[in-house]
Biopython code that builds the backbone (N, CA, C, O; Angstrom):
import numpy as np
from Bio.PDB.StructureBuilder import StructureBuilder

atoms = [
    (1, "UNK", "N", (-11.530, 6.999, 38.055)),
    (1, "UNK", "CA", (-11.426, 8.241, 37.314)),
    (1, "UNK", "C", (-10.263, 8.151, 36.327)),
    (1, "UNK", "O", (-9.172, 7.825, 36.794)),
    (2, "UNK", "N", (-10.365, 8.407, 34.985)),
    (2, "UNK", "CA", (-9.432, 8.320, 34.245)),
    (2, "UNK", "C", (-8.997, 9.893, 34.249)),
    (2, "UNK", "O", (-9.589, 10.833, 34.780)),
    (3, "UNK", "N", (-7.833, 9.898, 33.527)),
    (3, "UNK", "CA", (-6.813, 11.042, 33.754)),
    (3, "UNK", "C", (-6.666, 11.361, 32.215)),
    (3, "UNK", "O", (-6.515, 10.283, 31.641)),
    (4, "UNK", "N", (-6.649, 12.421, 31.305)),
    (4, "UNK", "CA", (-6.759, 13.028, 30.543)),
    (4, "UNK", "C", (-5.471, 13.774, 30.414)),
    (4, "UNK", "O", (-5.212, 14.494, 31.378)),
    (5, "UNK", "N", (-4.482, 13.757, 29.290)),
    (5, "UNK", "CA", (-3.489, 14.022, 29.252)),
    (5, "UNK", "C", (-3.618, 14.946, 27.798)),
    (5, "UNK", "O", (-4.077, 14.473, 26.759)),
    (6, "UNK", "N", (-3.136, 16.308, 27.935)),
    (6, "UNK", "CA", (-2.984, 17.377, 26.753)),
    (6, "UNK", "C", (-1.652, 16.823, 26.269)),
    (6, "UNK", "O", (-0.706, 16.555, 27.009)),
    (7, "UNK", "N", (-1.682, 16.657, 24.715)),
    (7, "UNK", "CA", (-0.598, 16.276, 24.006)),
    (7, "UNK", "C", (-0.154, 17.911, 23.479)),
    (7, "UNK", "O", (-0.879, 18.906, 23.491)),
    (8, "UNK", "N", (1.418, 17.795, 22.982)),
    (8, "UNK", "CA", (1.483, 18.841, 21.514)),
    (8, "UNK", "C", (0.800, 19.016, 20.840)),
    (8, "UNK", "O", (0.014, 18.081, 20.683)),
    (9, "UNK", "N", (0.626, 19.957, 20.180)),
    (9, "UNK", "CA", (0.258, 19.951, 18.377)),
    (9, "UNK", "C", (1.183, 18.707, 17.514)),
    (9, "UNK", "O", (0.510, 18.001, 16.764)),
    (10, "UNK", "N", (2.722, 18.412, 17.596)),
    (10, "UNK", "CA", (3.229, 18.159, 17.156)),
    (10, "UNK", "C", (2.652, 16.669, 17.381)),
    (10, "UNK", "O", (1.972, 16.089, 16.535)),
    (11, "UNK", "N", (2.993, 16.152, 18.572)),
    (11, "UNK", "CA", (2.463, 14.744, 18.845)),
    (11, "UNK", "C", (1.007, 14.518, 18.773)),
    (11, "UNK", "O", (0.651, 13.425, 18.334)),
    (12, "UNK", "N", (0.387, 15.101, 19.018)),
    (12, "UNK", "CA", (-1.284, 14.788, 18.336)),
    (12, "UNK", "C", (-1.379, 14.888, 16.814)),
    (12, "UNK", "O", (-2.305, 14.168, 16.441)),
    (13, "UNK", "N", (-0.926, 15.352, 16.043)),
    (13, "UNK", "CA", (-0.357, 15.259, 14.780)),
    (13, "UNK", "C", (0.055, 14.195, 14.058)),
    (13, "UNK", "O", (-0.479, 13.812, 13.017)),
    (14, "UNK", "N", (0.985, 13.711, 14.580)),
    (14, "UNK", "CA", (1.648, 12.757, 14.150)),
    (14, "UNK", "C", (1.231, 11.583, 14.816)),
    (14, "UNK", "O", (1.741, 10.529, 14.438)),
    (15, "UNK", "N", (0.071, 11.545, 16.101)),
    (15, "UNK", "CA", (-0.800, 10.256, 16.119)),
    (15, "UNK", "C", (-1.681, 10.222, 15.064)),
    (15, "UNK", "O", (-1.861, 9.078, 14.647)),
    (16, "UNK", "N", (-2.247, 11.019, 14.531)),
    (16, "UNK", "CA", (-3.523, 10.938, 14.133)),
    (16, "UNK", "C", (-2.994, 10.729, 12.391)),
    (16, "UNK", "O", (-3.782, 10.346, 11.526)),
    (17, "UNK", "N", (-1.580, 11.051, 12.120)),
    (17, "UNK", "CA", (-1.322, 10.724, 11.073)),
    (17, "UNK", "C", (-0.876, 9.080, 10.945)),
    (17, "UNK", "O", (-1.281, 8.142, 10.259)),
    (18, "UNK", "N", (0.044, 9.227, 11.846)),
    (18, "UNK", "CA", (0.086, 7.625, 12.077)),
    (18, "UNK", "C", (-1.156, 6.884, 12.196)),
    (18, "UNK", "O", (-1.225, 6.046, 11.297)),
    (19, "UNK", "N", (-2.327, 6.875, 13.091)),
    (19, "UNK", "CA", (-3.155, 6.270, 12.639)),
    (19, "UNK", "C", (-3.986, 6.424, 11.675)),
    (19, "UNK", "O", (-4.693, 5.417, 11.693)),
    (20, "UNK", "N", (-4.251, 6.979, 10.996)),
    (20, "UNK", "CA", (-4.263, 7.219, 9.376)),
    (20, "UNK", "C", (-3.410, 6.184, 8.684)),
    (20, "UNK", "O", (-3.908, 5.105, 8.365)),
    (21, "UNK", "N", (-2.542, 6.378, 8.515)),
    (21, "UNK", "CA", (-1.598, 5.332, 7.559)),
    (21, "UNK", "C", (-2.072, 4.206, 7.858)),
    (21, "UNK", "O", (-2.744, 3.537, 7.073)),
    (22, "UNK", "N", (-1.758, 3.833, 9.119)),
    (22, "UNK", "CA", (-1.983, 2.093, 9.601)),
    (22, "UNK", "C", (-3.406, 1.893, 9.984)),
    (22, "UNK", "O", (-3.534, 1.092, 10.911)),
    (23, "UNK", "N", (-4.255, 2.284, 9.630)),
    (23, "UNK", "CA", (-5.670, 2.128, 9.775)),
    (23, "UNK", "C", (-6.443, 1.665, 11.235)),
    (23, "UNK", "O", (-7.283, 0.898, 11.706)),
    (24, "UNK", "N", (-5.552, 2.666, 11.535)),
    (24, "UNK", "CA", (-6.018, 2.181, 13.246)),
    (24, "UNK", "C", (-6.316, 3.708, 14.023)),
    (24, "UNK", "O", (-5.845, 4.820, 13.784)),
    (25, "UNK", "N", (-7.143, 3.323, 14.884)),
    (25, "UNK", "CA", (-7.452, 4.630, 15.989)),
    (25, "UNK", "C", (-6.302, 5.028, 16.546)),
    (25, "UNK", "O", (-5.213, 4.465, 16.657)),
    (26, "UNK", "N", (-6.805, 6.370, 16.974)),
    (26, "UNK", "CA", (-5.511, 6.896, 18.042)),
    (26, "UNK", "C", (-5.279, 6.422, 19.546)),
    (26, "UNK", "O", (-4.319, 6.464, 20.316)),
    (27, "UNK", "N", (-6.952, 5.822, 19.638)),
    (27, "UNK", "CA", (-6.424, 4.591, 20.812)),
    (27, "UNK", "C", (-5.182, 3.478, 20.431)),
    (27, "UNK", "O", (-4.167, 3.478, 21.128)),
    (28, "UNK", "N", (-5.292, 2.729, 19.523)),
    (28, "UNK", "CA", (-4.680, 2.126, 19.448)),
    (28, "UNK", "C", (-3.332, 2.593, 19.385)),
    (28, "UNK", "O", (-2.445, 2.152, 20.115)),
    (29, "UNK", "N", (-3.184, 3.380, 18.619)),
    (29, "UNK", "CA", (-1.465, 3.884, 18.301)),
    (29, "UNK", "C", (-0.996, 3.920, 19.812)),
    (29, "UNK", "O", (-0.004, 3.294, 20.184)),
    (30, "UNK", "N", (-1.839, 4.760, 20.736)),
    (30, "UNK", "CA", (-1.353, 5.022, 22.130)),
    (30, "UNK", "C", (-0.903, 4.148, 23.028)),
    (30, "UNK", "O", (0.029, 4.026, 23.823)),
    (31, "UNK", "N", (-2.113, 3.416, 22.556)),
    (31, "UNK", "CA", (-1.948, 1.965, 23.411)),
    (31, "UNK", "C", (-0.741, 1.169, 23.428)),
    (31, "UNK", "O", (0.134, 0.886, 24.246)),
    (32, "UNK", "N", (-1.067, 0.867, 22.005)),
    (32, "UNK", "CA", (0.739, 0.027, 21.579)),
    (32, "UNK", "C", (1.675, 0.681, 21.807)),
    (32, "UNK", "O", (2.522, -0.133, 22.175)),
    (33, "UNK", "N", (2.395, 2.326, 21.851)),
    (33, "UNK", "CA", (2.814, 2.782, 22.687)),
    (33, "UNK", "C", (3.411, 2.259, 24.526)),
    (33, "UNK", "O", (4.295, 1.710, 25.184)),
    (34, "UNK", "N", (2.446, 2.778, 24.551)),
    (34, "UNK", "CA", (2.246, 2.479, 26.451)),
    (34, "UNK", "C", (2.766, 0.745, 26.394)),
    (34, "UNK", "O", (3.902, 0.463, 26.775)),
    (35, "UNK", "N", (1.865, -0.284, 25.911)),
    (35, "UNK", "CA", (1.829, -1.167, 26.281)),
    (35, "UNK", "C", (3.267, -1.824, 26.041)),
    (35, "UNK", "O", (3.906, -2.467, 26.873)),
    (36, "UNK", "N", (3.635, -1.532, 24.748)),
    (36, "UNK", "CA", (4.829, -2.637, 24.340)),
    (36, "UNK", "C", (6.042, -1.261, 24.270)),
    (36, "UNK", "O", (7.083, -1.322, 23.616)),
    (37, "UNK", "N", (5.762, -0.494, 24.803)),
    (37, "UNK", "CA", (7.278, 0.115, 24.781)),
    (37, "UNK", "C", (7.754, 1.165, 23.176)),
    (37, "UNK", "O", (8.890, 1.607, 23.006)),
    (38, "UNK", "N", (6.331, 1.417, 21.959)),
    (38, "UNK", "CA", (7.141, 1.237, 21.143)),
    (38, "UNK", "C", (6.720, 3.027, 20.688)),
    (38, "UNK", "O", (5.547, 3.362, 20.528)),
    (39, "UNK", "N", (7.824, 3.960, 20.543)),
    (39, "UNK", "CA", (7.461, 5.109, 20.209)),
    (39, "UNK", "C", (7.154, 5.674, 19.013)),
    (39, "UNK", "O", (7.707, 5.347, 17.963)),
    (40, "UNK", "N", (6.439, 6.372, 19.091)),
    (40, "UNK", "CA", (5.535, 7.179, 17.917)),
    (40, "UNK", "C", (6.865, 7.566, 16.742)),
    (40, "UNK", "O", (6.541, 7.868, 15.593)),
    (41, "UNK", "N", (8.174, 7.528, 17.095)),
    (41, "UNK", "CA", (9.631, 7.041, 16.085)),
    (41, "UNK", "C", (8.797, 5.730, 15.523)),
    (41, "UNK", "O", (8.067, 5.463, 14.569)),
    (42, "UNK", "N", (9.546, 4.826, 17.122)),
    (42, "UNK", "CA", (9.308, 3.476, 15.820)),
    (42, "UNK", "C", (8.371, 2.893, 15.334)),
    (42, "UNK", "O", (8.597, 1.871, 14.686)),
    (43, "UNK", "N", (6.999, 3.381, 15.506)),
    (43, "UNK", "CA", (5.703, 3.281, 14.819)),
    (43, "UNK", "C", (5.877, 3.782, 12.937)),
    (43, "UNK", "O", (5.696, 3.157, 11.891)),
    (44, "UNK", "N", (6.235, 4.957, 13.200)),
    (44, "UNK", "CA", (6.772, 5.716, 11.612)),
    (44, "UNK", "C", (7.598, 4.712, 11.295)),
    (44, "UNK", "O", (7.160, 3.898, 10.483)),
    (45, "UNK", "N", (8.330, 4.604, 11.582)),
    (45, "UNK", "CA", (9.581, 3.410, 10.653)),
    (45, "UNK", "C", (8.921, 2.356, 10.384)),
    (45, "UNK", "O", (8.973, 2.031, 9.198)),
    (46, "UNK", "N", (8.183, 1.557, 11.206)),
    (46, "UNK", "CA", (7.460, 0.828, 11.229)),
    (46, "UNK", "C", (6.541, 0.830, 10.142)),
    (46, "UNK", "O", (6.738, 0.012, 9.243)),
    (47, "UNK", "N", (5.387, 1.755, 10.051)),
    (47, "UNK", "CA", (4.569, 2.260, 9.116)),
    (47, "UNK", "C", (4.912, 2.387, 7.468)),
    (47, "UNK", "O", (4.190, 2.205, 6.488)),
    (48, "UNK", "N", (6.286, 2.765, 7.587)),
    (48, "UNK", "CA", (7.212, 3.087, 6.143)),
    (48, "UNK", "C", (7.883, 2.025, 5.734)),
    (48, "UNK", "O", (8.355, 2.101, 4.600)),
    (49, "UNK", "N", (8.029, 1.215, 6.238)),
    (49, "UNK", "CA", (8.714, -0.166, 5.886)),
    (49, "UNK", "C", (7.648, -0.830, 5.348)),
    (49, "UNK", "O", (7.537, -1.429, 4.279)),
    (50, "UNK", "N", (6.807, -0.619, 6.331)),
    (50, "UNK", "CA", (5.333, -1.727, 5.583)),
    (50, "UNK", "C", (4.730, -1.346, 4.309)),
    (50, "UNK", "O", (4.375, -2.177, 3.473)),
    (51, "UNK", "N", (4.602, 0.084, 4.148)),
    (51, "UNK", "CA", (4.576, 0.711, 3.047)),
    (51, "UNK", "C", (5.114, 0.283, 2.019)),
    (51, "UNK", "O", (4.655, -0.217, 0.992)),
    (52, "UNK", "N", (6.432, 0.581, 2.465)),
    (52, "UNK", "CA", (7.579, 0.524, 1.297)),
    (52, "UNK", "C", (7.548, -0.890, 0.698)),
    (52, "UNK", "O", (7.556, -0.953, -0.532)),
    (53, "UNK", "N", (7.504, -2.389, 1.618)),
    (53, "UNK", "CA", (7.056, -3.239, 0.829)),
    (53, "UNK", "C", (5.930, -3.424, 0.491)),
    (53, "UNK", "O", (6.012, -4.424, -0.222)),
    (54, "UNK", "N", (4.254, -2.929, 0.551)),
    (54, "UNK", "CA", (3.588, -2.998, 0.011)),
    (54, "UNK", "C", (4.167, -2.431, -1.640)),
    (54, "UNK", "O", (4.447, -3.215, -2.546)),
    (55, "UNK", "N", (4.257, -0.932, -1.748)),
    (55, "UNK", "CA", (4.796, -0.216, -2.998)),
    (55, "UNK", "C", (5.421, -1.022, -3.842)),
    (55, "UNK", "O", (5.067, -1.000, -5.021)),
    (56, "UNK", "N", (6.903, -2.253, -3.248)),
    (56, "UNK", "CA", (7.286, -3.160, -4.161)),
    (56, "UNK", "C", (6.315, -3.884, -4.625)),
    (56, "UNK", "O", (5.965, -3.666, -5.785)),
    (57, "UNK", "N", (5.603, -4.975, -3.810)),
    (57, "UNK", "CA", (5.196, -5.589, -4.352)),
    (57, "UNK", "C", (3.787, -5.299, -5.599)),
    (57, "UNK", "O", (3.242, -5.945, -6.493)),
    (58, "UNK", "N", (3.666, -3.939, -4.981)),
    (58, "UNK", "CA", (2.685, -2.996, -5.816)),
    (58, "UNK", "C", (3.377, -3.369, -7.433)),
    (58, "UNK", "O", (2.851, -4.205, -8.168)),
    (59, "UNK", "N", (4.237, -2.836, -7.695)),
    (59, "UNK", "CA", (5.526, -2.731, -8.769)),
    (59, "UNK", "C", (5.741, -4.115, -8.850)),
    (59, "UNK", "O", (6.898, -4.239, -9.251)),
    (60, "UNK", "N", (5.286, -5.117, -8.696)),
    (60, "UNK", "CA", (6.128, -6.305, -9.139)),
    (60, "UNK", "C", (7.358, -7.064, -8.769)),
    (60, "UNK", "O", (7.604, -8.223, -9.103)),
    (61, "UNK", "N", (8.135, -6.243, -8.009)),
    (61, "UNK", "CA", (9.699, -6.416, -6.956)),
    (61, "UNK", "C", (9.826, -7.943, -5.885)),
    (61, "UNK", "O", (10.324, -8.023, -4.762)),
    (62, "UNK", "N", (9.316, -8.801, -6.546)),
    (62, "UNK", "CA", (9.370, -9.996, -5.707)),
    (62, "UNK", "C", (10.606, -10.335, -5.585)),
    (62, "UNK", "O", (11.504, -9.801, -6.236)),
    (63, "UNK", "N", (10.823, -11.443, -4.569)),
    (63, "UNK", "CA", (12.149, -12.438, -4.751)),
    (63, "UNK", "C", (11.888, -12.946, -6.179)),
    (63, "UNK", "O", (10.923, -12.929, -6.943)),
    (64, "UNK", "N", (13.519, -13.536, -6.230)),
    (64, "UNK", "CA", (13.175, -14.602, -7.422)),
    (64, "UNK", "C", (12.864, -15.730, -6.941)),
    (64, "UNK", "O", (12.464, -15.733, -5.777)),
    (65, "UNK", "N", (12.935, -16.810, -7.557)),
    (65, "UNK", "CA", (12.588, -18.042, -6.859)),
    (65, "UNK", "C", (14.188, -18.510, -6.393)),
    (65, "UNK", "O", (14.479, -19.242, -5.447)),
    (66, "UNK", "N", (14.650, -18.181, -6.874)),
    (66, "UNK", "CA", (16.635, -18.833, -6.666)),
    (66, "UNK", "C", (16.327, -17.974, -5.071)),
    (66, "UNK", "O", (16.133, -18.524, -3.986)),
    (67, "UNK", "N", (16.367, -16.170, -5.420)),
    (67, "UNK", "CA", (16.957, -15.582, -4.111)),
    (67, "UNK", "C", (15.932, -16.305, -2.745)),
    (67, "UNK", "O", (16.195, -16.278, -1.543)),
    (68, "UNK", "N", (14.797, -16.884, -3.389)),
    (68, "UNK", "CA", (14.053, -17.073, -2.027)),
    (68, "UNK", "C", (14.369, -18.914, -1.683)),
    (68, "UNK", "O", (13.663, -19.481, -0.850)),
    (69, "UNK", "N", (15.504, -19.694, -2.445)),
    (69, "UNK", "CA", (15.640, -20.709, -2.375)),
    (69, "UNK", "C", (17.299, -20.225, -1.346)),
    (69, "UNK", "O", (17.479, -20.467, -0.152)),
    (70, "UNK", "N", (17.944, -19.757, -1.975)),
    (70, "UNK", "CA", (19.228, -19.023, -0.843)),
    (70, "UNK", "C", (19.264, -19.191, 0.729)),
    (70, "UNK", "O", (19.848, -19.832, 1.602)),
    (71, "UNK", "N", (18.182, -18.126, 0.543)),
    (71, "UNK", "CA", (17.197, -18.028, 1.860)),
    (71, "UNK", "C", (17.094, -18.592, 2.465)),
    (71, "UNK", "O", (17.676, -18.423, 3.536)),
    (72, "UNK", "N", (16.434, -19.488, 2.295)),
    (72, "UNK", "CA", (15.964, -21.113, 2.885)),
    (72, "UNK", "C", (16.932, -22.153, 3.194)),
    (72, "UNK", "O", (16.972, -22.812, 4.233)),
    (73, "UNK", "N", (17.628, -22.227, 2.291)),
    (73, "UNK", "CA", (18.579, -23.158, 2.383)),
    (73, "UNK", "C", (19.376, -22.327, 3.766)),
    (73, "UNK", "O", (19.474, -22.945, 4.826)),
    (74, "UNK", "N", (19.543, -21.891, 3.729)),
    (74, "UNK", "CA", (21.002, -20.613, 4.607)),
    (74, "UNK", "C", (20.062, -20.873, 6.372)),
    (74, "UNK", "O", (20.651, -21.114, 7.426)),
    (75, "UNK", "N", (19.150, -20.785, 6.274)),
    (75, "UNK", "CA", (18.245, -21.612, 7.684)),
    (75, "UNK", "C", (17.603, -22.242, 7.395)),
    (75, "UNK", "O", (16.473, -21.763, 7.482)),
    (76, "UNK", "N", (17.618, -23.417, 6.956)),
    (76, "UNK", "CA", (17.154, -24.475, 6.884)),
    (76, "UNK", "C", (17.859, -25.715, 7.929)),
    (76, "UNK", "O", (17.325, -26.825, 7.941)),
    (77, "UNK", "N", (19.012, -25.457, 8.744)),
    (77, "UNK", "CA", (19.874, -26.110, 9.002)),
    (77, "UNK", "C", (20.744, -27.552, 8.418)),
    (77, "UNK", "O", (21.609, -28.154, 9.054)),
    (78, "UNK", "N", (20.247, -27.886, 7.059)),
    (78, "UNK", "CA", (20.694, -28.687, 6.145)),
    (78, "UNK", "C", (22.538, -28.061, 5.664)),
    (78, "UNK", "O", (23.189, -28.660, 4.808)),
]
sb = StructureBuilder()
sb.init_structure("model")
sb.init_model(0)
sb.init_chain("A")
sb.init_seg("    ")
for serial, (resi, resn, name, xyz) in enumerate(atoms, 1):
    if name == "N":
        sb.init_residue(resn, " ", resi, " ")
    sb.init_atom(name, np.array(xyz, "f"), 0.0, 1.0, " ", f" {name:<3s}", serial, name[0])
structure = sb.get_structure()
């Protein structure tokens, strides 16, 4: 028998928006939740970061080739 749990308004809300953004069911949002520890916080941050670099690269905002040679070099262990 599975068990059926009444959410908020607030938190059913903000699953169903969250999965909206990240193109995933509200199973899933829940799931990853439950499973890995990660809350419907750090899902949003999560969600907005990914965003936010999609939007750059939307705009053109790449590395340069130098800043992404920096990079590399700096762990590269050379």
């Amino acid at each position: 028998m599975k068990d059926r749990v009444e959410l908020s308004e607030d938190i059913d809300r903000r699953i169903d928006l969250l999965a909206e953004r990240a193109q995933l069911t509200r199973r899933q949002i829940i799931e990853d939740a439950l499973a890995h520890g990660r809350s419907l916080a750090w899902q949003e941050r999560w969600i907005a970061g990914v965003q936010a670099g999609v939007d750059e690269a939307d705009n053109g905002e790449f590395a340069s080739d130098e800043e992404i040679a920096l990079v590399l070099n700096r762990y590269s262990g050379s």
